[in-house]
Backbone bond lengths (Angstrom), bond angles and torsions (degrees), N, CA, C in turn:
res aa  C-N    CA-C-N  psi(-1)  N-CA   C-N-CA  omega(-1)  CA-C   N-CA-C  phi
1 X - - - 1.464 - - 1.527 110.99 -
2 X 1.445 115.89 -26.36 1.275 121.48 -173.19 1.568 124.68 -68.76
3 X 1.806 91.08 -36.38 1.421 116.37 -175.29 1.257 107.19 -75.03
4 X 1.305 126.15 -36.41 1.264 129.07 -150.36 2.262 98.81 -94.87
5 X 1.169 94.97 -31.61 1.283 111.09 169.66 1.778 110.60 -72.76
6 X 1.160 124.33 -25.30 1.243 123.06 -169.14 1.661 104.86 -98.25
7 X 1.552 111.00 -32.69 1.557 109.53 157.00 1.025 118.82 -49.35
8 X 1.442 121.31 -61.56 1.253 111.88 -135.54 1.978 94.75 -105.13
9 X 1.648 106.39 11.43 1.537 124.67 157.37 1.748 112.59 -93.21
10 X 1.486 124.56 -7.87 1.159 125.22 -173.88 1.344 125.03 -50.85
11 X 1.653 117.67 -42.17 1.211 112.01 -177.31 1.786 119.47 -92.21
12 X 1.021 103.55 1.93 1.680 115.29 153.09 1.315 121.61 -86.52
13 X 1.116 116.66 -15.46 1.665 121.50 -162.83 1.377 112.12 -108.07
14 X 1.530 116.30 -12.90 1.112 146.55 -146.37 2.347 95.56 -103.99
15 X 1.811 71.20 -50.47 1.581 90.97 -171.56 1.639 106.51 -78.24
16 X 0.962 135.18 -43.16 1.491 156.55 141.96 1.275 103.33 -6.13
17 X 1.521 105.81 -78.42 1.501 109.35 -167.38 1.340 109.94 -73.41
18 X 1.351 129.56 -24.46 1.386 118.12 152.80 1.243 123.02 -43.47
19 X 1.298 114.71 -95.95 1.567 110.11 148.87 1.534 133.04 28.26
20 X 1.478 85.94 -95.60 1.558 89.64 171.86 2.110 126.49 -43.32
21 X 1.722 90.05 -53.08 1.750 105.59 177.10 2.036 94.42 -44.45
22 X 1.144 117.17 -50.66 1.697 112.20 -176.22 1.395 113.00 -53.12
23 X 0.785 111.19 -47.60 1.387 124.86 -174.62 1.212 149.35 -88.55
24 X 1.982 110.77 -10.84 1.256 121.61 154.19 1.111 126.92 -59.88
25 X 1.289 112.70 138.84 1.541 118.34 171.34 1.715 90.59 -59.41
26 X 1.588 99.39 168.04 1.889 98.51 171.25 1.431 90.13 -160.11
27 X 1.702 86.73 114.96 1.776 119.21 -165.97 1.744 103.11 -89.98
28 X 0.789 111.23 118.78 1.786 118.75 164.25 1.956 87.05 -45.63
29 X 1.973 74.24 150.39 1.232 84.72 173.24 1.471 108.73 -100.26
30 X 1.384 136.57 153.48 1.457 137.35 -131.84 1.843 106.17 -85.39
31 X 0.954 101.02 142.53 2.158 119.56 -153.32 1.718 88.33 -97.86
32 X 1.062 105.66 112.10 1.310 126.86 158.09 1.912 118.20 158.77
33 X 1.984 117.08 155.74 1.041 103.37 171.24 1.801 129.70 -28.57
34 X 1.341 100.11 141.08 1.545 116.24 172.90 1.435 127.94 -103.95
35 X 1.764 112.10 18.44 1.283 121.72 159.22 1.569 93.93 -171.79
36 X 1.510 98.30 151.29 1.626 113.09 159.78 1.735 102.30 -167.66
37 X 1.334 93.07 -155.44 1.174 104.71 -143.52 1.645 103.77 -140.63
38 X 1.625 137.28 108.29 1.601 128.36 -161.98 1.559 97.68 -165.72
39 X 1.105 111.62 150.71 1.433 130.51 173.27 0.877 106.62 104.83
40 X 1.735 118.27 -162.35 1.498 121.83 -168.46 1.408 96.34 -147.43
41 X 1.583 124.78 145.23 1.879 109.15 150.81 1.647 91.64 110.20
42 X 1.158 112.13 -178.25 1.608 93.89 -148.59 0.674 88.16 -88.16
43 X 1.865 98.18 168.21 1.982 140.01 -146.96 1.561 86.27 -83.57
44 X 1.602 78.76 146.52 1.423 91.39 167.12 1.654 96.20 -158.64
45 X 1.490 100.13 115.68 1.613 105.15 -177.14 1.725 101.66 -87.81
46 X 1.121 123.00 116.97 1.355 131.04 -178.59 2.279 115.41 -101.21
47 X 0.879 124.67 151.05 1.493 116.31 -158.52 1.735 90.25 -152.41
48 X 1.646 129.89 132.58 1.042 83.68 -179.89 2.122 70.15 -148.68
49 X 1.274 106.42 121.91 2.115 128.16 161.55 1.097 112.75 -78.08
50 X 1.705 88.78 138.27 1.632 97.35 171.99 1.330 103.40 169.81
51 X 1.706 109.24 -172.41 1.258 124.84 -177.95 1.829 108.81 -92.03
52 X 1.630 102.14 -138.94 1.697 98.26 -178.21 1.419 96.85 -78.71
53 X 1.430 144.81 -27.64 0.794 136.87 -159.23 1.839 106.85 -63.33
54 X 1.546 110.09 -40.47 1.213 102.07 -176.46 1.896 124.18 -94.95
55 X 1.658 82.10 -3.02 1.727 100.13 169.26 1.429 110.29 -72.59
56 X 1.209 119.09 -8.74 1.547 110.81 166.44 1.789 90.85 105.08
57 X 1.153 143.17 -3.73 1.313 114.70 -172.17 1.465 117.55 -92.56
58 X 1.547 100.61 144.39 1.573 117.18 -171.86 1.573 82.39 121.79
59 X 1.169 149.28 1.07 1.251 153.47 132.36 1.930 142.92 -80.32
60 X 1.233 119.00 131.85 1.290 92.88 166.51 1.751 139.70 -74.44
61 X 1.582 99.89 -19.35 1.598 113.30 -165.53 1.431 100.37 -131.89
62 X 0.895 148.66 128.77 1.645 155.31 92.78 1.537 102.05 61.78
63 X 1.618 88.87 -82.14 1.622 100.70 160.47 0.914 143.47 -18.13
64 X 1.612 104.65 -39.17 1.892 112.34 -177.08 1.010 89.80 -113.56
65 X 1.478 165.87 6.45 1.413 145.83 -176.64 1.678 95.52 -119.19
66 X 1.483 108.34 177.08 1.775 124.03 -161.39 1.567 101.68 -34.39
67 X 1.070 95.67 -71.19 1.873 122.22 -158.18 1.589 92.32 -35.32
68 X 1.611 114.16 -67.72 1.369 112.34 -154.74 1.228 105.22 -97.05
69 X 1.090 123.56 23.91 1.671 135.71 171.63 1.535 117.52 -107.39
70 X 0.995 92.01 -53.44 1.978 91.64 166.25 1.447 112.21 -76.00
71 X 1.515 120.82 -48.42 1.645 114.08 172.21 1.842 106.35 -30.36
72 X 1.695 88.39 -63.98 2.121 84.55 178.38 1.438 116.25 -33.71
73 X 1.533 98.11 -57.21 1.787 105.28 -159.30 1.064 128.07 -61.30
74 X 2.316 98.22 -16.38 1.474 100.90 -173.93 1.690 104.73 -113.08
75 X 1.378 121.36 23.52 1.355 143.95 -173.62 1.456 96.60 -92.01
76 X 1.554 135.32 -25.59 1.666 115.39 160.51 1.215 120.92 -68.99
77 X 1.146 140.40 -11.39 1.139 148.72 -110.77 1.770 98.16 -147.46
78 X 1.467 104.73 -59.93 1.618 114.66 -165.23 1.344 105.29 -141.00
79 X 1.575 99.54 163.91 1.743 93.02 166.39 1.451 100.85 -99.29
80 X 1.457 122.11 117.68 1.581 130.47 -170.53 1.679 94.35 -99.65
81 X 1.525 108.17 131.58 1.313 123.84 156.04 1.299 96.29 -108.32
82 X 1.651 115.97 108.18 1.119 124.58 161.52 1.771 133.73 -86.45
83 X 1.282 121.60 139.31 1.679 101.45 174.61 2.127 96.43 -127.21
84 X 0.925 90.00 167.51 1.966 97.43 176.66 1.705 81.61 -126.45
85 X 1.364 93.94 147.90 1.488 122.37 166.61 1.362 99.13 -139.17
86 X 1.300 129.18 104.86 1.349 130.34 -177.83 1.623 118.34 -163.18
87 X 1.514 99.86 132.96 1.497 94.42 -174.45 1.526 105.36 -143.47
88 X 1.232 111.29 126.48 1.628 120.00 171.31 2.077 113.76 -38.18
89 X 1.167 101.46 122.80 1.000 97.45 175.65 1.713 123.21 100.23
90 X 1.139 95.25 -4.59 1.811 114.39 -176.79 1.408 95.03 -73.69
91 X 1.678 87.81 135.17 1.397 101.68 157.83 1.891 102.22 -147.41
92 X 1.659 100.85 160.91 1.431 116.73 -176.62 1.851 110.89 10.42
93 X 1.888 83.24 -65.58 1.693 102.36 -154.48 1.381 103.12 -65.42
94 X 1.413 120.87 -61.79 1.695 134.16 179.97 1.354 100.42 -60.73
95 X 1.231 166.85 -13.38 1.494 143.65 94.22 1.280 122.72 4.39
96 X 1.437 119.26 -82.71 1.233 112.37 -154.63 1.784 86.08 -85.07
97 X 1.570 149.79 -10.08 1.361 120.94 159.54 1.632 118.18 -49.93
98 X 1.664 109.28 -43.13 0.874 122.67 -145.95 1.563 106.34 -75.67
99 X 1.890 98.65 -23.00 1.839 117.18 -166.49 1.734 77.71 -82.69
100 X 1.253 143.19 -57.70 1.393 129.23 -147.61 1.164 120.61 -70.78
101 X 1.492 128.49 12.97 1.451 128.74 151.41 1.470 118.88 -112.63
102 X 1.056 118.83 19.60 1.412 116.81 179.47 1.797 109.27 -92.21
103 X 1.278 108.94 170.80 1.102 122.64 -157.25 1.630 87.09 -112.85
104 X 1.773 128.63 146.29 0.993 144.06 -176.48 1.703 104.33 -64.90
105 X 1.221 85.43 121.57 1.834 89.56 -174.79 1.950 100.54 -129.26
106 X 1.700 111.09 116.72 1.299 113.30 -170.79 1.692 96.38 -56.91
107 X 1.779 116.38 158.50 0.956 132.64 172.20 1.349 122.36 -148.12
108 X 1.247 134.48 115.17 1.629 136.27 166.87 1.619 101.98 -69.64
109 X 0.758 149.39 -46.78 1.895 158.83 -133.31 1.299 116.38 -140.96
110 X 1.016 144.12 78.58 1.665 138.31 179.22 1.630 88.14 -93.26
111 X 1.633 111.21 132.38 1.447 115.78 154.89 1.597 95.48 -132.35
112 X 1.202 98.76 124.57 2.050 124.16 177.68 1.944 89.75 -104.17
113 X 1.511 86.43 134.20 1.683 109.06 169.78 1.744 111.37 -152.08
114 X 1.302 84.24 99.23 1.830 108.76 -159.85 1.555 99.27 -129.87
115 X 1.239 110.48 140.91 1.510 101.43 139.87 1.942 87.86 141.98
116 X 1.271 133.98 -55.39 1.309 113.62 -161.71 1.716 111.52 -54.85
117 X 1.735 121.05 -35.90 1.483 108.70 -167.30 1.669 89.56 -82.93
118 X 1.370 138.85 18.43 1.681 125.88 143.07 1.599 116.69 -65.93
119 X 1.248 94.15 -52.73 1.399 130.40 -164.30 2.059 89.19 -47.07
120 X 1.006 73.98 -48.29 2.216 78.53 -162.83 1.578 110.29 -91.82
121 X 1.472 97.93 -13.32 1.853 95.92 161.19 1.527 98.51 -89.98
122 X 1.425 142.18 1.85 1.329 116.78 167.90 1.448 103.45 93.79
123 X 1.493 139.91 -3.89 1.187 137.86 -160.25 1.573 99.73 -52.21
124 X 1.344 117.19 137.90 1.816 124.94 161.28 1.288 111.41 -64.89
125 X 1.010 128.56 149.01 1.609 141.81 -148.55 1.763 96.53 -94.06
126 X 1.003 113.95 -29.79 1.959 114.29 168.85 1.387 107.34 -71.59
127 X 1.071 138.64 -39.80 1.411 158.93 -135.62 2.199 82.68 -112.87
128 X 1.040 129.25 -64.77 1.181 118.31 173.97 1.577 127.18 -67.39
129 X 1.532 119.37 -33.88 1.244 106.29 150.87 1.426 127.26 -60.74
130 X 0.960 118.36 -22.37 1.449 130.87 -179.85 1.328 114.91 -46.81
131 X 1.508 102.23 -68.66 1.448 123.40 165.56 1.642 132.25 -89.80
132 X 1.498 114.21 18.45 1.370 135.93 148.71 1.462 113.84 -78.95
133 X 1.304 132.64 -50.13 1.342 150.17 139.52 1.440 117.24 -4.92
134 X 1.997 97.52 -90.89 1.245 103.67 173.04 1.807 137.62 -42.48
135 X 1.552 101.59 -33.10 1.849 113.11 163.70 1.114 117.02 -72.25
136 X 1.524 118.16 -32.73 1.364 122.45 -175.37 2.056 103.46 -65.44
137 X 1.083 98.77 -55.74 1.627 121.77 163.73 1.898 105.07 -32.58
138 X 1.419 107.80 -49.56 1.373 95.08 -156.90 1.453 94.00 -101.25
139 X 1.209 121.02 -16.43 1.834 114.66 -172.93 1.753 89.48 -75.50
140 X 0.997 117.08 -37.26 1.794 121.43 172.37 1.493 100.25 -54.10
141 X 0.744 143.96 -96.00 1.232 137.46 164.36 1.566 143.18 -16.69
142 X 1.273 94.66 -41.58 1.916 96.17 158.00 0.945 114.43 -63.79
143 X 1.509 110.26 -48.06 1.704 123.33 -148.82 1.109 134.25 -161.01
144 X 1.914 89.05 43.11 1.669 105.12 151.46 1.291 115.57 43.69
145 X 0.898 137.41 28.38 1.954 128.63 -163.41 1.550 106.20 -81.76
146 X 1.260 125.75 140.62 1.644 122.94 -175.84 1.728 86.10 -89.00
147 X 1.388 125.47 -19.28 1.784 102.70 -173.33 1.320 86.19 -150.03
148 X 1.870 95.58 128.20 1.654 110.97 174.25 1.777 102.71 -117.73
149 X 1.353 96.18 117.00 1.994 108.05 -165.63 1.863 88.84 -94.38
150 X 1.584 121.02 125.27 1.491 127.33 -163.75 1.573 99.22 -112.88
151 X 1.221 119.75 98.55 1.395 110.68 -154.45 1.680 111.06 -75.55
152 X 1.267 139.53 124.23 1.665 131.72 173.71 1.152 121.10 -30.93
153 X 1.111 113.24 137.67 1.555 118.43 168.01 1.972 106.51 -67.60
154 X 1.072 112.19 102.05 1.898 98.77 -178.78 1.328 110.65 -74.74
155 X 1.280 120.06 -175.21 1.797 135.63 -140.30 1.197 95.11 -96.48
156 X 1.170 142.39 87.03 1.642 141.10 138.15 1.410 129.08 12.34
157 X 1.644 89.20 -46.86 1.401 109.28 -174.21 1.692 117.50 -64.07
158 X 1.622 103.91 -24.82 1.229 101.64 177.27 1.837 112.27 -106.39
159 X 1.144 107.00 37.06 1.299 103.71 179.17 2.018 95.67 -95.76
160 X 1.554 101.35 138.78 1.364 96.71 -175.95 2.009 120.56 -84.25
161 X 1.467 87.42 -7.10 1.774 87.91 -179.71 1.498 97.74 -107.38
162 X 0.937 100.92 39.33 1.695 87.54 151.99 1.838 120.07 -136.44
163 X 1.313 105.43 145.23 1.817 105.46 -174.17 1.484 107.69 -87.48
164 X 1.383 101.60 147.69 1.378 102.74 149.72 1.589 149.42 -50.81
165 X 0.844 145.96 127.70 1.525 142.37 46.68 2.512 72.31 -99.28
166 X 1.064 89.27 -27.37 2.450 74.28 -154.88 1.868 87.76 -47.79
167 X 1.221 140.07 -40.12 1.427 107.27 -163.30 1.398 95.26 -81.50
168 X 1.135 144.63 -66.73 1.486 130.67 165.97 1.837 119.66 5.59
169 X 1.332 94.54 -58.03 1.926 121.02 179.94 1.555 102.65 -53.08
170 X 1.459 105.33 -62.01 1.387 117.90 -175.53 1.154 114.07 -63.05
171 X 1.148 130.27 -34.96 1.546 135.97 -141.58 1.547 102.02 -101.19
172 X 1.544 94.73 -36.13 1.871 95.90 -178.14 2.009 103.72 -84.02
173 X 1.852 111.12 -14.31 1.529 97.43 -160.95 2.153 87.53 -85.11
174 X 1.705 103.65 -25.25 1.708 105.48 175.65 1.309 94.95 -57.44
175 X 1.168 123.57 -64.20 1.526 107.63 -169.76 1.773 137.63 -43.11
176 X 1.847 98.79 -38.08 1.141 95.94 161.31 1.621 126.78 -62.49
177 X 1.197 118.48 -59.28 1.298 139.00 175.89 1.663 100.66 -20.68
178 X 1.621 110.63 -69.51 1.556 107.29 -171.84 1.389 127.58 -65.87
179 X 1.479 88.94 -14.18 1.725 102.33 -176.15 1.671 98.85 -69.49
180 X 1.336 105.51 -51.04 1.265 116.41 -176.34 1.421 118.52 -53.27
181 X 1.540 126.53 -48.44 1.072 118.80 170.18 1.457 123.39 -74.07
182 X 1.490 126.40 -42.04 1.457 124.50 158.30 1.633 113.31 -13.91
183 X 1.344 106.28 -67.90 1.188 122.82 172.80 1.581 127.67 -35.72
184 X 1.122 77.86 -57.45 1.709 109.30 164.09 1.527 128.82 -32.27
185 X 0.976 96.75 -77.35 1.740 152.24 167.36 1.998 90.36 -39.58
186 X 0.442 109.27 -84.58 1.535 139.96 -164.33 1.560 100.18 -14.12
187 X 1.438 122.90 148.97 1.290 117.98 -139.07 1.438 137.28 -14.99
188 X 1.279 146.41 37.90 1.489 160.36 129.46 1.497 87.72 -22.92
189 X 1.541 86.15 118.85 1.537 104.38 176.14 1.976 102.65 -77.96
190 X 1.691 103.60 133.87 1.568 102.08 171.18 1.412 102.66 82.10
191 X 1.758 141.76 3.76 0.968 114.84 -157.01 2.171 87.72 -148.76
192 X 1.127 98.09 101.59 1.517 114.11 -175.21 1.791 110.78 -94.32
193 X 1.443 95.64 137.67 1.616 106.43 171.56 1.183 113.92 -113.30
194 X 1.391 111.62 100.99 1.674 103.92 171.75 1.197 111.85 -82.52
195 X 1.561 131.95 123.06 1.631 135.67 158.83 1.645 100.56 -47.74
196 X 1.165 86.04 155.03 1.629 104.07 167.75 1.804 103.95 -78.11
197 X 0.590 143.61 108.18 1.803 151.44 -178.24 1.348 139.76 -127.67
198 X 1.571 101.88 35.15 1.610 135.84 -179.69 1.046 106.36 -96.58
199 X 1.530 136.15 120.64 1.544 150.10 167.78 1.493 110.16 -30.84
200 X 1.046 158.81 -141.18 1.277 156.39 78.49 1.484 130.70 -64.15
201 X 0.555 127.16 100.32 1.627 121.40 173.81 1.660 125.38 -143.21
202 X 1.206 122.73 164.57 1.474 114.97 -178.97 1.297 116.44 -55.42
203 X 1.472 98.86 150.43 1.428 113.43 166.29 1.957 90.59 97.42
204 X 1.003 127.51 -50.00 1.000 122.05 -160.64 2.394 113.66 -52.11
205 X 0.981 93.11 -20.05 1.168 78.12 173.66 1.815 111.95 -129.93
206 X 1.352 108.33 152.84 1.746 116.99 -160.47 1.536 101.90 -62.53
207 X 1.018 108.44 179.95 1.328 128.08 -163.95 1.592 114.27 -69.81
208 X 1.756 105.75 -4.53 1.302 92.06 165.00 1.296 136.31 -128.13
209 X 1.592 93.32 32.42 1.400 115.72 179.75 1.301 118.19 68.11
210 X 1.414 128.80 -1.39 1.168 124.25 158.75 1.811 124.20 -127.91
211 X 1.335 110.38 19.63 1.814 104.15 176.17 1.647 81.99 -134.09
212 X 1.446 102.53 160.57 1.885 111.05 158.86 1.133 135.26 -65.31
213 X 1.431 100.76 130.74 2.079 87.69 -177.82 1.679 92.58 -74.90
214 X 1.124 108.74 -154.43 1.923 136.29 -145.63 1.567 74.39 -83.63
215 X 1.352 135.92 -42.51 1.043 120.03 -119.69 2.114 96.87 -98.28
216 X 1.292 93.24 -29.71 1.352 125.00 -175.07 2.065 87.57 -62.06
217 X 1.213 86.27 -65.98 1.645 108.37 -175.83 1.746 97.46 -14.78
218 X 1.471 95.76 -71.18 1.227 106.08 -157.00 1.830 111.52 -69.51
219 X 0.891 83.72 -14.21 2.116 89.57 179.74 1.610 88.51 -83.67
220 X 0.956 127.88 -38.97 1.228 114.66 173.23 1.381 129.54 -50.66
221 X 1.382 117.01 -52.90 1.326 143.91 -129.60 2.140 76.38 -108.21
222 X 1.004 134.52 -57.30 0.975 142.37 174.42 1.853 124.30 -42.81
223 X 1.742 87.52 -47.86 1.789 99.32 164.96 1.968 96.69 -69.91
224 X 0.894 104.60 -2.94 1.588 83.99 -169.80 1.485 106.31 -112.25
225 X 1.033 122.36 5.72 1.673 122.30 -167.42 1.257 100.52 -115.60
226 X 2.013 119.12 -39.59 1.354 124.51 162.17 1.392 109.41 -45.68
227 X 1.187 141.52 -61.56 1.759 153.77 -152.76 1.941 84.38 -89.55
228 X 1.172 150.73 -38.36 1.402 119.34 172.97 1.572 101.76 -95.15
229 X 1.153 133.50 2.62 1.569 113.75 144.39 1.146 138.78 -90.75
230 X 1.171 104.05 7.16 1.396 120.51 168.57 1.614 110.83 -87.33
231 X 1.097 97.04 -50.10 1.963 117.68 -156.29 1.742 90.04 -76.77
232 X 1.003 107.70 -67.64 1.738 104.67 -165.01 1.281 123.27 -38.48
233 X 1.376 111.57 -39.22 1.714 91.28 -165.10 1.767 102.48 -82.74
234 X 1.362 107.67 -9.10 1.340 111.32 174.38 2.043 110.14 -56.82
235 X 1.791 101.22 -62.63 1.483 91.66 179.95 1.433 109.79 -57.29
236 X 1.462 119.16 -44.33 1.470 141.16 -170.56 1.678 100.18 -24.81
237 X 1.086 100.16 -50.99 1.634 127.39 -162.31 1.394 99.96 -77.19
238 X 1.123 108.50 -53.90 1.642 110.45 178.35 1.293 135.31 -52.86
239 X 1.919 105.48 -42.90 1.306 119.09 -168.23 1.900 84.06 -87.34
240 X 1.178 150.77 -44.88 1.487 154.55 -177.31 1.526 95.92 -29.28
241 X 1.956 101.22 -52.86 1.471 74.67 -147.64 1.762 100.80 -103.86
242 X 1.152 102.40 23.08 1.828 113.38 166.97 2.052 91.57 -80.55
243 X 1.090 106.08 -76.50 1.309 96.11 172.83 1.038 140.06 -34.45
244 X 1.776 129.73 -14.03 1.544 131.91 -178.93 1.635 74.74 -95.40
245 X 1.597 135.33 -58.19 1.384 114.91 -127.52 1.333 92.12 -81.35
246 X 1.326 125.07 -26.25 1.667 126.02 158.87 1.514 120.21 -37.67
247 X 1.188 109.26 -53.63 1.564 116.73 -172.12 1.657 97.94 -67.75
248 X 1.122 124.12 -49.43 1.542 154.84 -173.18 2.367 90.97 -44.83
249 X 1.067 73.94 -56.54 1.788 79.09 175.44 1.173 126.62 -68.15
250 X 1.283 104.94 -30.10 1.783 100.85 -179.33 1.437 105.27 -68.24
């Protein structure tokens, strides 16, 4: 029904998304360092992929967007060496090109925030697990992380620069997509899906109707510091005492 609705919506949707590309504002992605180092109490190396969403734009500073908002939140708590890997325009595939030349970098914390520039190329939902998988595969592999946080694809529907019937289009093909990976996702040891689970309401998204203002940031950044203070001392605990009963053997 979807397909057949999206044909015979093509040459509106077509015109739309033109449209829209004219007419977005196009926000820098947010100006400040992309790793440091703050708090006190044990290490916690934090790493966090993605598109603009996690580059901070719909922000001016670092500070106010994901990266340097949860580093703060989780700076009572730990001493966080944080890094951002983030680039406007990322999706699944240009990720994992971009992950397959990097050099193995240790990690306690992987947070991945992927999925809307799939969402708006139309990617098929086999074809995106596919390559949700494969990153998941290689961020394991760079960087060892005991907890990988998979951030939701959020609701389309409430993005304000987009027209009808295309956010409708978008909003129902995001929906499949997350359903699909949720699904996905689903007990994989070490490997967490946070839904997107923010109300809609004003203010919540930046000035160009399609990235988060500060404010969004921080509901974010907040769902994410709750779920690794919860989760950690659990592996924390786990991997400790593999290491005594290891030592215990020699």
């Amino acid at each position: 029904m979807d397909l057949a609705a999206r044909l015979a919506l093509s040459p509106v949707l077509v015109a739309q998304a033109v449209a829209v590309r004219r007419r977005a504002l196009r926000l820098p992605e947010a100006d400040g360092p992309r790793h440091g180092t703050l708090g006190s109490g044990q290490p916690l190396r934090l790493r966090i992929i993605g598109d603009s969403s996690a580059a901070g734009v719909g922000v001016a500073s670092q500070d106010d967007a994901l990266a340097g908002q949860l580093a703060a939140m989780l700076a009572d708590d730990f001493r966080i060496r944080w890094t951002l890997d983030a680039v406007t325009g990322a999706t699944t595939r240009s990720t994992l090109r971009r992950l397959a030349t990097r050099d193995p970098e240790p990690a306690d914390v992987v947070v991945t925030a992927l999925g809307v520039n799939d969402v708006t190329r139309q990617l098929p939902a086999r074809l995106w697990l596919r390559r949700q998988r494969a990153l998941l595969d290689r961020v394991a592999v760079l960087h060892a992380p005991r907890l990988i946080y998979v951030s939701g694809i959020p609701p389309l529907e409430h993005f304000p620069l987009l027209p009808d019937p295309l956010r409708w289009t978008l909003a129902r093909h995001g929906r499949r997509l997350e359903t699909a990976l949720a699904r996905d996702l689903t007990g994989r040891a070490g490997i967490v899906h946070v839904p997107y689970d923010t109300p809609a309401e004003p203010g919540l998204m930046a000035a160009d109707g399609f990235h988060p203002s500060a404010r969004l940031y921080t509901l974010w950044a907040r769902e994410l510091r709750g779920r690794i203070l919860s989760d950690w001392p659990k592996v924390s605990c786990g991997t400790a005492a593999a290491d005594q009963r290891a030592k215990a053997s020699r």
